[in-house]
N, C-alpha and C positions, 0 to 999 in steps of 0.2 A: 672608221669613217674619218677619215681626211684628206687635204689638200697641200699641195704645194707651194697656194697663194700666200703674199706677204699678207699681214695683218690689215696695215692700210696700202691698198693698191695705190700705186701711185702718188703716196705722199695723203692722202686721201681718208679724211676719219668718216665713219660712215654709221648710219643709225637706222636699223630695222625694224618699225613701228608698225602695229598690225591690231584690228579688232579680230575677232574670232569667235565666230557662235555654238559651231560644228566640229570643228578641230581643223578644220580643208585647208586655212588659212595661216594656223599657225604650223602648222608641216611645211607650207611655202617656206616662207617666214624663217624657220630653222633651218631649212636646204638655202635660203641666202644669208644668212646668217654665217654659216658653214663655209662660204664660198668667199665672204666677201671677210670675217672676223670684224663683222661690225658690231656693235653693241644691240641688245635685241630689247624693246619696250612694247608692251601690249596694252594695249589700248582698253580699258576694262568703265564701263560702265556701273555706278555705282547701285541701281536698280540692276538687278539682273534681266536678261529677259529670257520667255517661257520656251521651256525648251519642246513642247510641242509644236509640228510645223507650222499648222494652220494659224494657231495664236500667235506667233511668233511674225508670221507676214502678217498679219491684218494690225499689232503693233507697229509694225514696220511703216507700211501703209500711211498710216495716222501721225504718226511724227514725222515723215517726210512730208505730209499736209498741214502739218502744224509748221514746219521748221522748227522742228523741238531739238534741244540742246542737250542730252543729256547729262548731270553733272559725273563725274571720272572720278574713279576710284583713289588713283595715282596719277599726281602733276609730274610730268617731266619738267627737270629744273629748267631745263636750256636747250634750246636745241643752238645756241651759239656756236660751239664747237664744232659741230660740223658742216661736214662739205655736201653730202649727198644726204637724204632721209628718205630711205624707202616706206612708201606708207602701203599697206596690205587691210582688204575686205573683203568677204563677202558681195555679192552683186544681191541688194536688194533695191525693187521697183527701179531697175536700170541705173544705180548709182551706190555710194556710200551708204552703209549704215549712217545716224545721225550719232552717234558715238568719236565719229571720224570725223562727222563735222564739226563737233567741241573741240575736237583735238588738232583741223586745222584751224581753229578760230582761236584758239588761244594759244597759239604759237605764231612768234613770226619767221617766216620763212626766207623772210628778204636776201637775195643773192645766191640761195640753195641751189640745188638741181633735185627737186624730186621725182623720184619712178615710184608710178603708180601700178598696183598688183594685184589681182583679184581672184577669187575660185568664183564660181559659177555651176550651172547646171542648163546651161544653153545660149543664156544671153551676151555673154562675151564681158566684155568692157562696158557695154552699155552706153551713156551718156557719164561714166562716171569721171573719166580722165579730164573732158572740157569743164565738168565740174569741180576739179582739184583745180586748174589750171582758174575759174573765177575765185574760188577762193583765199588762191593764193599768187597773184598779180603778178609780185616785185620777185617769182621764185624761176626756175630752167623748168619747165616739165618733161620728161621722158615720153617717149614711147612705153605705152602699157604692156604689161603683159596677164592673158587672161587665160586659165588654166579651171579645166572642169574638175570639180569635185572628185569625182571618182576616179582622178588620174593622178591624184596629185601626188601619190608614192612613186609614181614612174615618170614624173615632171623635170628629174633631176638635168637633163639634156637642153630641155628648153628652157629652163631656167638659167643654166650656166652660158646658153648663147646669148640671151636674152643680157645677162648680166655684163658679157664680154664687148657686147651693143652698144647698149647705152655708156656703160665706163669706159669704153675704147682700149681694154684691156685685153691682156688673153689669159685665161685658166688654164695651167698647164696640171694635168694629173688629178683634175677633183674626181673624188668617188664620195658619190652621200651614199 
């Protein structure tokens, strides 16, 4: 499993941030990770939550009704250093887990370029990109990319366009 990409594309430090409830997310996540040798941080909720589906959306539900915050496992120190932050979720109720929104509330993003990334099981992106893009003003937001569930081991293609897109770069030779 590797590529021929430099480390930072283009001069370019890069940081691969992702919640993950299922695993769908962090497979992303590690196929851009791989592509890009960005540093990888997951996004972990200090409450876990149930890993039944049904409990699991109907918590969802309720803290996206709440705007509930939940407090994180692990603070990233800074995202000063870098230039791009890929942030990676789940699509629940057409948006971020609320995990991701501690995590872009307590970070500042100002002058970043964030790509927003998501697994899914129908609904795409959702409303959840405009929603990165309110939460985070002063940052570039990308064009999404949104990738179902059950694809996400044969994602390797559209993710490597996806990546060469938005960075303006080209990937010569990746194999995830």
């Amino acid at each position: 499993m590797g590529n021929s990409m430099p480390k930072e594309p283009n001069g370019t430090k890069i940081l691969v941030s992702y919640f993950s409830h299922s695993g769908n997310t962090r497979e992303i996540a590690q196929q851009i990770q791989r592509l890009t040798g960005g540093d990888l941080f997951e996004i972990v909720s200090v409450q876990p939550y149930p890993e039944d589906y049904d409990t699991v959306v109907e918590q969802a539900k309720k803290e996206l009704g709440m705007a509930y915050r939940p407090q994180l496992k692990v603070l990233l120190e800074s995202v000063a250093a870098y230039d791009t932050v890929f942030i990676g979720y789940p699509n629940w109720w057409n948006t971020f887990p609320m995990p991701v929104a501690t995590f872009l509330r307590d970070n500042d993003f100002s002058g970043k370029t964030i790509a927003p990334f998501c697994t899914h099981e129908g609904s795409g992106l959702g409303r959840s990109v405009a929603d990165v893009v309110k939460a985070c003003r002063q940052a570039k937001v990308t064009r999404g990319l949104a990738i179902r569930g059950g694809s996400v081991k044969k994602a390797g293609d559209q993710v490597s366009r996806w990546i060469e897109e938005i960075l303006n770069l080209k990937i010569q030779g990746a194999i995830l």
